[in-house]
C-alpha positions in Angstrom: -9.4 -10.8 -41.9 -10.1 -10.0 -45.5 -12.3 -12.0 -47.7 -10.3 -11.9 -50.9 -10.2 -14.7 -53.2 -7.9 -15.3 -56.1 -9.4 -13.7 -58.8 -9.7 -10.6 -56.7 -6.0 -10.5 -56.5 -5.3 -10.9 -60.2 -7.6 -7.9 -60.8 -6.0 -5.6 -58.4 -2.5 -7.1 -59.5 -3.6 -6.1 -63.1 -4.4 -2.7 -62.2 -1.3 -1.9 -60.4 0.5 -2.9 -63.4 -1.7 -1.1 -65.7 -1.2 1.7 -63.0 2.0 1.7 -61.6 4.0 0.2 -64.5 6.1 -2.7 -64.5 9.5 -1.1 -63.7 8.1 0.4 -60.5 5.9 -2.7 -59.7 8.3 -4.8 -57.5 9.5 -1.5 -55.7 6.0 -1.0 -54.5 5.4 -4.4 -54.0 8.0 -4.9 -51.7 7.4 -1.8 -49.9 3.8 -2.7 -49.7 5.3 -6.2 -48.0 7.6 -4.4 -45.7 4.1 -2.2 -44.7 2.1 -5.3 -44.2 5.4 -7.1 -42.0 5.1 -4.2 -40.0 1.5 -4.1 -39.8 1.5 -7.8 -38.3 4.1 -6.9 -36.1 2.4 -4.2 -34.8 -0.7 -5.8 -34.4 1.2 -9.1 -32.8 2.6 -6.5 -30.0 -0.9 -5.0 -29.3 -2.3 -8.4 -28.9 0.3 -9.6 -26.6 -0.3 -6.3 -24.2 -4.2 -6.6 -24.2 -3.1 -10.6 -22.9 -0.1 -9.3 -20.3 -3.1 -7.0 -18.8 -5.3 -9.4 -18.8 -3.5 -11.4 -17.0 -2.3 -9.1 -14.9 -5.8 -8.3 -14.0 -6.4 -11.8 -13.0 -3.3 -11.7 -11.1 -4.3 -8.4 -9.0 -7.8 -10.3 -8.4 -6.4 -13.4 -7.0 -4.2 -11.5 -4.8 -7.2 -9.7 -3.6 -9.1 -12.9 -2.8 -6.1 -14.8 -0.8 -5.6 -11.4 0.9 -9.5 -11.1 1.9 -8.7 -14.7 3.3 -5.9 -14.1 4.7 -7.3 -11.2 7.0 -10.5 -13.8 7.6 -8.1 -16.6 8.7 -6.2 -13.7 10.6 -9.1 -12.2 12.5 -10.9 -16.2 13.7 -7.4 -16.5 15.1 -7.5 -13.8 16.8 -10.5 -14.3 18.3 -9.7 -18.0 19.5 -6.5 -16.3 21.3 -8.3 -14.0 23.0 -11.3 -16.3 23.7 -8.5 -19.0 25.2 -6.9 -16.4 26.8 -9.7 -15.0 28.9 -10.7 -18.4 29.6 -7.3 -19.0 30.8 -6.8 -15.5 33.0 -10.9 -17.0 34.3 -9.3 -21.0 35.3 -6.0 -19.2 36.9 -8.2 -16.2 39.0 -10.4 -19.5 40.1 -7.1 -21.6 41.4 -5.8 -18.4 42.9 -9.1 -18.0 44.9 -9.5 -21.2 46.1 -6.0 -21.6 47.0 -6.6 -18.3 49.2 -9.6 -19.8 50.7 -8.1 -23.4 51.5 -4.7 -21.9 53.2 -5.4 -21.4 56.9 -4.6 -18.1 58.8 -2.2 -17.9 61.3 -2.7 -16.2 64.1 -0.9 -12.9 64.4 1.6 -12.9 67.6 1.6 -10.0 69.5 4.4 -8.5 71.4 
């Protein structure tokens, strides 16, 4: 994150004890530890929400795509049934009119 090498860190660790003195040094020190700890931490959560909506975004797009191919698969279904079925309802009004043609009349009696 920070390019800071060692000699960069004794200079600022001299100053702070030039600055600060050394009986209130490792007080600020550690608070300045807790601050980074918390930092990381904080930084560590935000980074793990950007990733949960992330993939939560590639969840909701996947869901989109089986559900586009659902509704496809749904729909040529469809279609087949209702293709077979007027072929079917066609075949049966076929058998019913040759089966009316083929049975002879009887004559009516009459009284």
């Amino acid at each position: 994150m920070f390019d800071i090498g060692f000699s960069e860190l004794m200079v600022i660790g001299l100053v702070a004890l030039i600055v600060i003195g050394p009986e209130r040094l490792p007080r600020v020190a550690r608070t300045l530890g807790h601050l980074a700890g918390r930092l990381q931490r904080y930084v560590a959560d935000i980074k793990a929400d950007i990733n949960r909506e992330v993939e939560l975004d590639e969840l909701r797009k996947i869901q989109d795509s089986v559900q586009q191919a659902a509704t496809g698969i749904e729909s040529s279904v469809q279609g087949e049934l209702s293709k077979t079925e007027s072929e079917l309802n066609a075949a049966a009004a076929s058998v019913t009119a040759t089966a009316a043609s083929e049975t002879p009349q009887l004559p009516e009696k009459s009284a």
